[in-house]
Backbone as JSON Lines, residues from 0, in Angstrom:
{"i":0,"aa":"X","n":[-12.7,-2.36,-4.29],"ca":[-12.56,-3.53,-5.14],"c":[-11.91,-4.63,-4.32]}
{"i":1,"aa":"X","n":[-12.49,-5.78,-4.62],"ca":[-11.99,-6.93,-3.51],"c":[-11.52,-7.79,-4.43]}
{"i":2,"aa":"X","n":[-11.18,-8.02,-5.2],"ca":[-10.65,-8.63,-6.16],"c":[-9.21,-9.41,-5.82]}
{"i":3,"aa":"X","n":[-9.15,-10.63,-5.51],"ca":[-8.45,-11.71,-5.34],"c":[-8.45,-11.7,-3.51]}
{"i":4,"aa":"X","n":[-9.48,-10.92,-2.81],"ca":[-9.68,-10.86,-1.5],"c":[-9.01,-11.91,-0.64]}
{"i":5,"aa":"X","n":[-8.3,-11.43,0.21],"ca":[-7.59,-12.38,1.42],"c":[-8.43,-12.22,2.75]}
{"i":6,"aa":"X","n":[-9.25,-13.48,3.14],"ca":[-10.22,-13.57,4.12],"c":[-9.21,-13.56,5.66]}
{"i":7,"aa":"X","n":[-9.22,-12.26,6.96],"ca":[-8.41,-12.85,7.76],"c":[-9.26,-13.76,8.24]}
{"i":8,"aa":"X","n":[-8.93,-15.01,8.78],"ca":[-9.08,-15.98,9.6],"c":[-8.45,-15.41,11.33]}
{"i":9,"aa":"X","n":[-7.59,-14.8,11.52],"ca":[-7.04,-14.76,12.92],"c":[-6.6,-13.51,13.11]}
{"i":10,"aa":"X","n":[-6.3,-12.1,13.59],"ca":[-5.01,-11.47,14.08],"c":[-4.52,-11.75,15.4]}
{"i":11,"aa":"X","n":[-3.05,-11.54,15.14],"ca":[-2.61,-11.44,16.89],"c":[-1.76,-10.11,16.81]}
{"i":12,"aa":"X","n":[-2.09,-9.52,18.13],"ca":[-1.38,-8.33,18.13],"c":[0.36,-8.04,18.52]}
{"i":13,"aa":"X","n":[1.17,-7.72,17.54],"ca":[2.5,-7.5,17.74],"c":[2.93,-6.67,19.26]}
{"i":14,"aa":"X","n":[2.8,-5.52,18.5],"ca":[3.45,-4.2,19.16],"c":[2.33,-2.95,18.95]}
{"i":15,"aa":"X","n":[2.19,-2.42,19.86],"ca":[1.38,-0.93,19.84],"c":[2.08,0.34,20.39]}
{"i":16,"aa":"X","n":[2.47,1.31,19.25],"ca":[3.55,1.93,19.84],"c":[2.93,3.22,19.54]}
{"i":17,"aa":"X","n":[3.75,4.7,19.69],"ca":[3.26,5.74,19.81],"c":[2.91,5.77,18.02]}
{"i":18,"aa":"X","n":[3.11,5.48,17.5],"ca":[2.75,6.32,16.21],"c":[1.93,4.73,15.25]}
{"i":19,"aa":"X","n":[2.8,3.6,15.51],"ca":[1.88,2.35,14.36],"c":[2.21,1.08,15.32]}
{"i":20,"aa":"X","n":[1.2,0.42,14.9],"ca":[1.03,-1.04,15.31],"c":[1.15,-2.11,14.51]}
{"i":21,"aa":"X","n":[2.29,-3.43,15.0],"ca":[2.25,-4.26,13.84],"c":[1.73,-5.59,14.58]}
{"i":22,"aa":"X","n":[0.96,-6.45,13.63],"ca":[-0.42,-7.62,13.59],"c":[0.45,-8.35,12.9]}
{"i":23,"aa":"X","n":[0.15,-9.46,13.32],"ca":[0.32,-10.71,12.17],"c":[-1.1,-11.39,11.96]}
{"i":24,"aa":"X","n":[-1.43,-11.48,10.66],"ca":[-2.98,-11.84,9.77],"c":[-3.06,-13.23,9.47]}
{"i":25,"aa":"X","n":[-3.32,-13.83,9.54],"ca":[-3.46,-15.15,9.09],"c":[-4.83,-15.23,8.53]}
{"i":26,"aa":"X","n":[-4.45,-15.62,6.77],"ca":[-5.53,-15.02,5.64],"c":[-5.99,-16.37,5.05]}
{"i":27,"aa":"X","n":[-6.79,-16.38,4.67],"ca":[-6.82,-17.57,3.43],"c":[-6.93,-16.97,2.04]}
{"i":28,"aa":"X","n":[-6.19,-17.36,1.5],"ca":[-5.46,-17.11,0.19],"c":[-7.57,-17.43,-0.82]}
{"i":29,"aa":"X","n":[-6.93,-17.04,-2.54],"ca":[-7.86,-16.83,-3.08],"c":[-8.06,-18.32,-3.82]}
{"i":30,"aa":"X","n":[-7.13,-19.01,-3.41],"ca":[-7.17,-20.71,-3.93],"c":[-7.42,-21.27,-2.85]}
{"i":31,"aa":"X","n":[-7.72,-20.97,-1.5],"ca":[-8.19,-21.44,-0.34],"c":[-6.98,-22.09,0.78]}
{"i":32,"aa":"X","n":[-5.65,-21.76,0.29],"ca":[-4.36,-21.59,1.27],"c":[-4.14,-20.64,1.73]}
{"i":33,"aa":"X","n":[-3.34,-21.14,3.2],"ca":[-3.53,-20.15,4.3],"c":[-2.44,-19.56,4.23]}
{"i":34,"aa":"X","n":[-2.17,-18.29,4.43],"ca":[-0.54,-17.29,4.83],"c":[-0.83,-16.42,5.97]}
{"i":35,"aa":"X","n":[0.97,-16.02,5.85],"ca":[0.63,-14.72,7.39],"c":[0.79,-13.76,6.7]}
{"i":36,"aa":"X","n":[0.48,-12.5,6.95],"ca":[1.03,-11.26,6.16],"c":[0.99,-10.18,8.06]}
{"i":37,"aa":"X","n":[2.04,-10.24,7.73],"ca":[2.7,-8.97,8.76],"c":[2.22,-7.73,7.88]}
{"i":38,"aa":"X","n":[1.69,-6.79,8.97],"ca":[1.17,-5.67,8.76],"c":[1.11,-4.53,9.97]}
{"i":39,"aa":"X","n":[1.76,-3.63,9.26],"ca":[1.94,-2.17,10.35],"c":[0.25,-1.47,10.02]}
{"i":40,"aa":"X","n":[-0.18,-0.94,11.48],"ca":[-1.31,0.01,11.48],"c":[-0.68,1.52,11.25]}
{"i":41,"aa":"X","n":[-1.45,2.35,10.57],"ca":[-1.18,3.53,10.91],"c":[-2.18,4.92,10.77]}
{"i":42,"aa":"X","n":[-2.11,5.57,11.65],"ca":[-2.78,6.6,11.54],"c":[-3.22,7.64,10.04]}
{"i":43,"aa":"X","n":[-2.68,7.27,9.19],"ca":[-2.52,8.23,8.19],"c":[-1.89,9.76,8.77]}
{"i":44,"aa":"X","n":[-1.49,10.34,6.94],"ca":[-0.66,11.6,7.39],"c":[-1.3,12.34,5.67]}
{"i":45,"aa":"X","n":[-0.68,13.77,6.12],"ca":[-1.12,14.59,4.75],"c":[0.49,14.99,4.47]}
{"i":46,"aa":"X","n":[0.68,15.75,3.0],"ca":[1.55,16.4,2.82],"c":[1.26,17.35,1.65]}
{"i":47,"aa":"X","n":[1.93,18.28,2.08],"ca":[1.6,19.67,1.13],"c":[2.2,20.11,0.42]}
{"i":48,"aa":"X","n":[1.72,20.41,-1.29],"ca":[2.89,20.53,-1.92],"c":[2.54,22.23,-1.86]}
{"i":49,"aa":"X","n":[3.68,23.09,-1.45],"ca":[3.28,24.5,-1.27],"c":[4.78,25.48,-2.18]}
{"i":50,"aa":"X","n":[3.92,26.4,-2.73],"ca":[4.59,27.23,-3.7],"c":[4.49,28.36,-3.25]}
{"i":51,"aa":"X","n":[5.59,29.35,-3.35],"ca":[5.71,30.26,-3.06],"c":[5.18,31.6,-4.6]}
{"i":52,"aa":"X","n":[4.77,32.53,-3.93],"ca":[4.57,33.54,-5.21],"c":[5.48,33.45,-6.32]}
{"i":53,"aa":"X","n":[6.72,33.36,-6.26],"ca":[7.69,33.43,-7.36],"c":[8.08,32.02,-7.72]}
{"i":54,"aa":"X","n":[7.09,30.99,-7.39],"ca":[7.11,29.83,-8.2],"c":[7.97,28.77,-7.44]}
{"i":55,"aa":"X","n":[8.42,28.73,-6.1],"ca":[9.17,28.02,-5.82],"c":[8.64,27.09,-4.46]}
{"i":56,"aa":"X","n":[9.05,26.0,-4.83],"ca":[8.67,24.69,-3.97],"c":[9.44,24.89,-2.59]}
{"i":57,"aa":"X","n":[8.1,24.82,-1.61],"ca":[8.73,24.55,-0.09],"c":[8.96,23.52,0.25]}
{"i":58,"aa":"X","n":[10.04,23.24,0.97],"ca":[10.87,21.89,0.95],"c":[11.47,22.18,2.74]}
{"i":59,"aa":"X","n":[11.29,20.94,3.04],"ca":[12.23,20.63,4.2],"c":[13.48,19.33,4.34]}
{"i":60,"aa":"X","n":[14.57,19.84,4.85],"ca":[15.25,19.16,5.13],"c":[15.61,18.15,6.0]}
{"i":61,"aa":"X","n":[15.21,17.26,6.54],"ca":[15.49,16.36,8.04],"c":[16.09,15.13,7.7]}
{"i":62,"aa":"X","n":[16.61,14.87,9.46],"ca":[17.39,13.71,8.94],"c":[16.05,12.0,8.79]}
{"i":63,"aa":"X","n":[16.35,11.47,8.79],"ca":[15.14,10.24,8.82],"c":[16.09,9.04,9.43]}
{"i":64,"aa":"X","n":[15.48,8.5,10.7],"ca":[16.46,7.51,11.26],"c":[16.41,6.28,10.96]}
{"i":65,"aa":"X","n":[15.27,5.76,10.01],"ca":[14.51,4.12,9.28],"c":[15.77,4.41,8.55]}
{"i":66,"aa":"X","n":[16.32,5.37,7.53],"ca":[17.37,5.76,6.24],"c":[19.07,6.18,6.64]}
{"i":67,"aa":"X","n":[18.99,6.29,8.07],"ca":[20.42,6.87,8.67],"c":[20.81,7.87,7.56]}
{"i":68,"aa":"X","n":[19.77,9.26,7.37],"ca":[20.3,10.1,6.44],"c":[19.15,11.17,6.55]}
{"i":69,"aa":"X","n":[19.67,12.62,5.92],"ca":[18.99,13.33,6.0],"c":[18.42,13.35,4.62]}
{"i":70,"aa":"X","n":[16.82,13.61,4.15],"ca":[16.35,14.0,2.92],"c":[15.98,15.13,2.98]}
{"i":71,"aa":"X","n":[15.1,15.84,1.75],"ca":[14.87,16.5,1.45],"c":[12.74,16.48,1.17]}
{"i":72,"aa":"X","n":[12.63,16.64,1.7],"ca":[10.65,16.22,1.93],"c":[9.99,17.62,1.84]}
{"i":73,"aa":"X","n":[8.54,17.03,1.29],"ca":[7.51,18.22,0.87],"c":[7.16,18.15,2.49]}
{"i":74,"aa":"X","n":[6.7,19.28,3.29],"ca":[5.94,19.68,4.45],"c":[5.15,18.16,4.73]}
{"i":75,"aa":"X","n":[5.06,17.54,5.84],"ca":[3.94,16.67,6.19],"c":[3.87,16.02,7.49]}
{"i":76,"aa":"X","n":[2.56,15.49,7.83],"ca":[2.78,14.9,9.37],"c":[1.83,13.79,9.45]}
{"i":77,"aa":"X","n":[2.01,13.42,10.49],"ca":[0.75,12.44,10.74],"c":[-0.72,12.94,11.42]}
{"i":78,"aa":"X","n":[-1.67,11.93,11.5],"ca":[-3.04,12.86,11.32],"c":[-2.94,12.44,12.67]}
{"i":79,"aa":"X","n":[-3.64,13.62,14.13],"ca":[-4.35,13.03,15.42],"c":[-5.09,12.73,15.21]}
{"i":80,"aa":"X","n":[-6.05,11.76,16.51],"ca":[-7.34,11.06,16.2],"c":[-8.15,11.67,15.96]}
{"i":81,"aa":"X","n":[-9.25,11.26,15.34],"ca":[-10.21,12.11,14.94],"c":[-10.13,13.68,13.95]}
{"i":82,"aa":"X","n":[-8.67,14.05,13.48],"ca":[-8.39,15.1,13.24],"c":[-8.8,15.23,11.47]}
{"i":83,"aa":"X","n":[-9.13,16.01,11.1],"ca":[-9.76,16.2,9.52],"c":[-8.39,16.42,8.68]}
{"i":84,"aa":"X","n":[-8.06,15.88,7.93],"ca":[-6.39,15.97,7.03],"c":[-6.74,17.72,7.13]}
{"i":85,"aa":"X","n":[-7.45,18.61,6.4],"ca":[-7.19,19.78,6.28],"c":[-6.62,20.65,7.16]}
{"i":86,"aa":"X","n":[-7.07,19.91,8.54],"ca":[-6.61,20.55,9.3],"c":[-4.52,20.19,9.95]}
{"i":87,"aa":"X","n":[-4.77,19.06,9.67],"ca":[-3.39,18.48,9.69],"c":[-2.55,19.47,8.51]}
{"i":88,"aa":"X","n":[-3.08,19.37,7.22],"ca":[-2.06,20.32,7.04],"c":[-1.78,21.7,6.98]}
{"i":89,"aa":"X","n":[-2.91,22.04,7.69],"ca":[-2.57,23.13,7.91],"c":[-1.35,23.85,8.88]}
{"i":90,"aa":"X","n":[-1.57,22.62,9.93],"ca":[-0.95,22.83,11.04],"c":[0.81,22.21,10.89]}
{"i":91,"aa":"X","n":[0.5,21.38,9.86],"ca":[2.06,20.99,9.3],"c":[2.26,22.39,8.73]}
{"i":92,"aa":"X","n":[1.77,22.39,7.58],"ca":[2.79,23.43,6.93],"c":[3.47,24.64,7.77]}
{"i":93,"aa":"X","n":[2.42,25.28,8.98],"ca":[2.76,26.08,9.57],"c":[4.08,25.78,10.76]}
{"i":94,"aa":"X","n":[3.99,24.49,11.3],"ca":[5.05,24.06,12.28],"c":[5.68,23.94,11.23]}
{"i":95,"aa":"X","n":[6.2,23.1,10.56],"ca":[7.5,22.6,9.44],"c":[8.06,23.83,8.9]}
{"i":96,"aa":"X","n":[7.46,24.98,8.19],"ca":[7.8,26.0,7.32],"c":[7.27,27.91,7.38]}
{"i":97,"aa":"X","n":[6.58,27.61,8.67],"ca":[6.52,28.99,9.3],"c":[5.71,29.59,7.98]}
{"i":98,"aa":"X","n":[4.99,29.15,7.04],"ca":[4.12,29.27,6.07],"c":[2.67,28.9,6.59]}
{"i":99,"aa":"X","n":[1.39,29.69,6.26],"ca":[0.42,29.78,6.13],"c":[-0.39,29.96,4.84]}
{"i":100,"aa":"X","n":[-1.32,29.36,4.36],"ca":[-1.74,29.81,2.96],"c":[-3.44,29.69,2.75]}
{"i":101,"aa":"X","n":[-3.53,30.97,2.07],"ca":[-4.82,31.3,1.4],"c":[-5.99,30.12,1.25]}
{"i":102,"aa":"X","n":[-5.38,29.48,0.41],"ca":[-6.35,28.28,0.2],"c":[-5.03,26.76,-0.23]}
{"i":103,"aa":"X","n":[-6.1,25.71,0.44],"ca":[-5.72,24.64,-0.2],"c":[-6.75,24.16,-0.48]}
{"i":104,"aa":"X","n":[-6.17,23.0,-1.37],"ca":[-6.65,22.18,-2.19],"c":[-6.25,20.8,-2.23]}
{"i":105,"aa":"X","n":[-7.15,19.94,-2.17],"ca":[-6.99,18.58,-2.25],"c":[-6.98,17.99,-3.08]}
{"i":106,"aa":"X","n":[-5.97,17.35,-3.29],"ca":[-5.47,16.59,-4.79],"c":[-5.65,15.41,-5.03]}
{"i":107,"aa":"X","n":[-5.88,14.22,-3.79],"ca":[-5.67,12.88,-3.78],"c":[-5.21,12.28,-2.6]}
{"i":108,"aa":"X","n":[-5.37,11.11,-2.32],"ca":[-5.33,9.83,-1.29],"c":[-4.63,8.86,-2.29]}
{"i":109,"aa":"X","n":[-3.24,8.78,-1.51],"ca":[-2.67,7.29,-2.03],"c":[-1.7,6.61,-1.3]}
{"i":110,"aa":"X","n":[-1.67,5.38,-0.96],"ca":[-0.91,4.59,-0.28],"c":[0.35,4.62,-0.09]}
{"i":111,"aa":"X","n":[1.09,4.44,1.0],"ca":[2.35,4.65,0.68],"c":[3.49,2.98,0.42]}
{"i":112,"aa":"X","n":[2.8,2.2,1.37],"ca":[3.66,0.81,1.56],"c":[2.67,-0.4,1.06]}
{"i":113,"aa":"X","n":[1.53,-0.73,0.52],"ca":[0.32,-1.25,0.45],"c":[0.9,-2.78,1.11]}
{"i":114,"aa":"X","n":[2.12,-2.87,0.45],"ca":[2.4,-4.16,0.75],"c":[2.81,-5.29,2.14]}
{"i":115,"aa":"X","n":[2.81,-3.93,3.0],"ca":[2.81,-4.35,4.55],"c":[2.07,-3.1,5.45]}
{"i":116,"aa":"X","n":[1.92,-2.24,4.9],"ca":[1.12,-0.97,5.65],"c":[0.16,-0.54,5.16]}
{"i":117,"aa":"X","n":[-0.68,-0.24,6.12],"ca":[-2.27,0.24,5.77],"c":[-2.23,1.76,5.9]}
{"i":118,"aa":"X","n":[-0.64,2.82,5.64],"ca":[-1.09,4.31,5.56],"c":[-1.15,4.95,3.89]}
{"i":119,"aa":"X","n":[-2.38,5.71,4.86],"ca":[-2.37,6.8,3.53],"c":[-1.99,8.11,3.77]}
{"i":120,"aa":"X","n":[-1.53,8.38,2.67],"ca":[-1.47,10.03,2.47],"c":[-2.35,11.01,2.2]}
{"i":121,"aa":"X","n":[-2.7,11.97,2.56],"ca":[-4.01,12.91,1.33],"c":[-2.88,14.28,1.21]}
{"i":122,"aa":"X","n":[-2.86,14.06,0.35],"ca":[-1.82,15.16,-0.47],"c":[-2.73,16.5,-0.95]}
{"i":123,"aa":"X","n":[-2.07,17.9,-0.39],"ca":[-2.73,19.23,-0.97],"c":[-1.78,19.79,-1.45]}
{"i":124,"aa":"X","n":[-2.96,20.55,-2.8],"ca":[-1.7,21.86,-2.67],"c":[-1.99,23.34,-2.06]}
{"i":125,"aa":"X","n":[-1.19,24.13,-1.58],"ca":[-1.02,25.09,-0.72],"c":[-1.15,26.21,-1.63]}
{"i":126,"aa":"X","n":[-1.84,27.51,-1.78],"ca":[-1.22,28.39,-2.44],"c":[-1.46,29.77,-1.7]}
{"i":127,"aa":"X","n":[-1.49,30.78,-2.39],"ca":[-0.6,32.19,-1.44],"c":[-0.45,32.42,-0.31]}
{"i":128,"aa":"X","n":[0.38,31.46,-0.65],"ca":[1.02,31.65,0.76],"c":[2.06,32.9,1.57]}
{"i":129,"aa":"X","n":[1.62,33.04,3.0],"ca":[2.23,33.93,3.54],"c":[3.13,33.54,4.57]}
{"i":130,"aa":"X","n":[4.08,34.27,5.14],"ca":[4.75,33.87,6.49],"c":[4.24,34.31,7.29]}
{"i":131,"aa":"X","n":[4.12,33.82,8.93],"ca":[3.58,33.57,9.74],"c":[4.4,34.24,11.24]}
{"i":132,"aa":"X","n":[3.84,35.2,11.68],"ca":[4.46,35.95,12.55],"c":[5.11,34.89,14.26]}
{"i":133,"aa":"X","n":[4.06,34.57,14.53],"ca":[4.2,33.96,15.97],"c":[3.99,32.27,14.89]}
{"i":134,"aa":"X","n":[5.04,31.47,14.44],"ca":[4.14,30.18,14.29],"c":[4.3,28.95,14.99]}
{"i":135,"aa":"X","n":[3.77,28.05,15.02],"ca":[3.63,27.12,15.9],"c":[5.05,26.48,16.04]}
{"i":136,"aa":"X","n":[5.17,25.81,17.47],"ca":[6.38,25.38,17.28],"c":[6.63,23.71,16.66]}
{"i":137,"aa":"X","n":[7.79,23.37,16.42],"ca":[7.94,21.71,15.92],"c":[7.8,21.06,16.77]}
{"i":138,"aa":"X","n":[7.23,19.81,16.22],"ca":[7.77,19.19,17.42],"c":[8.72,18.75,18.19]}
{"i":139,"aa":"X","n":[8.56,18.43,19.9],"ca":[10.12,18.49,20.6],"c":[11.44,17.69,20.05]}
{"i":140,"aa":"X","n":[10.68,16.73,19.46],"ca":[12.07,15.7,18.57],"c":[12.37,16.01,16.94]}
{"i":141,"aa":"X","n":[11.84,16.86,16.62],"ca":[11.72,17.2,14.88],"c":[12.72,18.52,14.5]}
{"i":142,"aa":"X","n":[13.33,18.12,13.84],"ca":[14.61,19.28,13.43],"c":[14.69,19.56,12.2]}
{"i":143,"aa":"X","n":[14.79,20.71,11.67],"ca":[14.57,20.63,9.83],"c":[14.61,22.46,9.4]}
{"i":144,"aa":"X","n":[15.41,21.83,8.14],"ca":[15.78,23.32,7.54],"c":[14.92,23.84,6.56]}
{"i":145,"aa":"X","n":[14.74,24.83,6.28],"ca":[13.61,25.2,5.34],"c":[14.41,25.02,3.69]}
{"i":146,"aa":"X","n":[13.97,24.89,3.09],"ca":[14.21,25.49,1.55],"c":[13.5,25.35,0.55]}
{"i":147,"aa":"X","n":[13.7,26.45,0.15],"ca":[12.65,27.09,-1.31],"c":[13.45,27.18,-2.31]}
{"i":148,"aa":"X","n":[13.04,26.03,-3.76],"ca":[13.78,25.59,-4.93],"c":[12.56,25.63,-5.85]}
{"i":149,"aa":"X","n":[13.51,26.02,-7.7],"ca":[12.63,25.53,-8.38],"c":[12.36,24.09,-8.36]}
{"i":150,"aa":"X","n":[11.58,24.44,-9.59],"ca":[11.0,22.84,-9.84],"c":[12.62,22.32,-10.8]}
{"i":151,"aa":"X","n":[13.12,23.13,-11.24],"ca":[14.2,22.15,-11.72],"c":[15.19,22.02,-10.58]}
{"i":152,"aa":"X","n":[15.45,22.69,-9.8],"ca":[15.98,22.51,-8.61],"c":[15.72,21.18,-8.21]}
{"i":153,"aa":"X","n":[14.58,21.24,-7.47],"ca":[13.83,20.04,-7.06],"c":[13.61,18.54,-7.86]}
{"i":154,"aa":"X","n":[13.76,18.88,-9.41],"ca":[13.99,17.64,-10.09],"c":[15.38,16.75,-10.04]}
{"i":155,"aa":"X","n":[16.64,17.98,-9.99],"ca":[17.72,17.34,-9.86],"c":[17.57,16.92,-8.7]}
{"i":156,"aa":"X","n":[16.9,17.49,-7.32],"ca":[16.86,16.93,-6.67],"c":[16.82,15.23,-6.48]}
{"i":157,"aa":"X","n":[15.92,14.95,-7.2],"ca":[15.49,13.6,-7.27],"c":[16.43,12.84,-7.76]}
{"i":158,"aa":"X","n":[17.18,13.12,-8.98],"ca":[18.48,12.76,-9.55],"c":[19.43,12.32,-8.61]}
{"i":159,"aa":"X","n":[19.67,13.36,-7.48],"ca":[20.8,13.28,-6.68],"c":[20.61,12.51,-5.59]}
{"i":160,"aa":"X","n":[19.26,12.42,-5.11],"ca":[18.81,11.48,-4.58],"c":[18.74,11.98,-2.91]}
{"i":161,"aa":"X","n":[18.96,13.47,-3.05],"ca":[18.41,14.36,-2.15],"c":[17.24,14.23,-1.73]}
{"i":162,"aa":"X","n":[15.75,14.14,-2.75],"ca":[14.72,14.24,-2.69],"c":[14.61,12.32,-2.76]}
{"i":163,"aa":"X","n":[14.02,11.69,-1.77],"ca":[14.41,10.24,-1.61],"c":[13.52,9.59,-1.22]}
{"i":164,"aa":"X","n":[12.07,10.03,-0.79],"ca":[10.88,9.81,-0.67],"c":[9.77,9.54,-1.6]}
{"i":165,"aa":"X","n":[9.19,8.94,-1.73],"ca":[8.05,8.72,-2.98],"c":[6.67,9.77,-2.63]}
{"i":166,"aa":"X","n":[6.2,10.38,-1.41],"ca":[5.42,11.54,-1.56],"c":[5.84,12.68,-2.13]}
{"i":167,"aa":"X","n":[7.52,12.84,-2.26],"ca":[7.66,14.6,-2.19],"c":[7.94,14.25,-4.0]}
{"i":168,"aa":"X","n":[8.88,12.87,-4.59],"ca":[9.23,12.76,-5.99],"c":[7.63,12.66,-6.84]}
{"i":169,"aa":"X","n":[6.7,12.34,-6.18],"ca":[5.03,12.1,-6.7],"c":[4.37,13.94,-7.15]}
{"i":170,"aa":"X","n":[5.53,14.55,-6.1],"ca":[4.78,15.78,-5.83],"c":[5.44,17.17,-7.03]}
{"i":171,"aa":"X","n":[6.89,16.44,-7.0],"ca":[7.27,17.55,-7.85],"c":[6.97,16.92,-9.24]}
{"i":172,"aa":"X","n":[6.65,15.38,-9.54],"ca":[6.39,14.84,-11.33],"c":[4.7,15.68,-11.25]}
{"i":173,"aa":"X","n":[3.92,16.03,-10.2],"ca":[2.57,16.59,-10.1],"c":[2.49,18.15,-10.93]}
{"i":174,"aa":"X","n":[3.45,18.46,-9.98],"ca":[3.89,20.04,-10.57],"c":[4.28,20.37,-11.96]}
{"i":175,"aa":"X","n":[5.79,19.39,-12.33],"ca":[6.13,19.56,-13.48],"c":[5.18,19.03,-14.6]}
{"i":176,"aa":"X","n":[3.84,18.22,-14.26],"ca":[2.54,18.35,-15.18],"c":[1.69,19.29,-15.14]}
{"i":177,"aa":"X","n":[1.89,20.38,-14.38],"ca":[0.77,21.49,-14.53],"c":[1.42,22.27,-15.6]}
C-alpha cells in the first residue's frame, strides 16, 4: 500500500557498518514539499518464541549497549545474506539456548522501528523441543543466560520491565492468546 507515498528524489550515503547502514532521503512529501528522513538499512532478523514441554518460555538474558542494561529477550538474531529466516532461527535458537526443536512455525513479519528503520522481524514458534548435545557456539561478543519462565512469570516480567523489548512483550501477549 502506497498510500500518502514519499517519492525519494536523492539518497546520500551516511555510514556502512557491520550490521546497518544509515542514508539520508530527500523525499517529496504528498503535498509536493520536500523533507529529509534519516534512515538505518538493515538486514532483517527472526525471533523464536520457544516452549518447553512443561509449558515454559525460553528466554535469554543479555546486556544491550543502545539501553546500558541487561534485558530479558525471546531467542533471536540477525539474518546472513541470502540466508532463509528458517534457517536463522534455527541456528539462533540453538547458539542462544542450546535448544533444538521438532518443528517450527511461522507466525508473522513485522516491523520493528518503521519510523527510521527498514528492519523486519519474522517471528516463529518453536515446539518440542530438545537439548542439544554438541551446540553451536555464540557468538565471540554475545553473552547471555538462559531462562525458562511461565507465562505469568514472563508477564510480570514485562511489568518489571525486565522483559523491555517490543519482540519478546509481542511474544508473550501472542502466547497468553492461545
Amino acid at each position: 500500500m502506497k498510500k500518502f507515498e514519499e517519492k525519494t528524489i536523492k539518497t546520500t550515503a551516511i555510514y556502512d557498518g557491520k550490521i546497518v547502514k544509515l542514508q539520508i532521503d530527500e523525499v517529496t512529501l504528498p503535498n509536493g514539499q520536500v523533507a529529509k528522513r534519516e534512515i538505518i538499512k538493515h538486514p532483517g532478523a527472526v525471533a523464536v518464541i520457544a516452549v518447553t514441554a512443561e509449558g515454559k518460555l525460553v528466554l535469554v538474558e543479555q546486556y544491550r549497549k543502545a539501553l546500558e542494561r541487561s534485558i530479558v529477550e525471546i531467542p533471536a538474531g540477525k539474518l546472513e545474506p541470502g540466508e532463509e529466516p528458517i534457517v536463522t532461527a534455527r541456528r539462533e535458537l540453538e547458539e542462544e539456548t542450546g535448544y533444538g526443536a521438532q518443528s517450527f512455525t511461522f507466525l508473522q513479519t513485522f516491523a520493528t522501528s518503521p519510523g527510521f528503520a527498514n528492519e523486519v522481524i519474522h517471528l516463529f514458534i518453536a515446539k518440542d523441543l530438545y537439548k542439544i548435545d554438541n551446540k553451536a557456539d555464540l557468538d565471540e561478543d554475545e553473552f547471555v543466560e538462559l531462562l525458562e519462565v511461565s507465562l505469568e512469570e514472563a508477564q510480570q516480567m514485562i511489568v518489571d520491565e525486565r522483559i523491555y523489548d517490543a519482540k519478546t512483550a509481542f511474544a508473550v501477549l501472542w502466547l497468553a492468546t492461545q
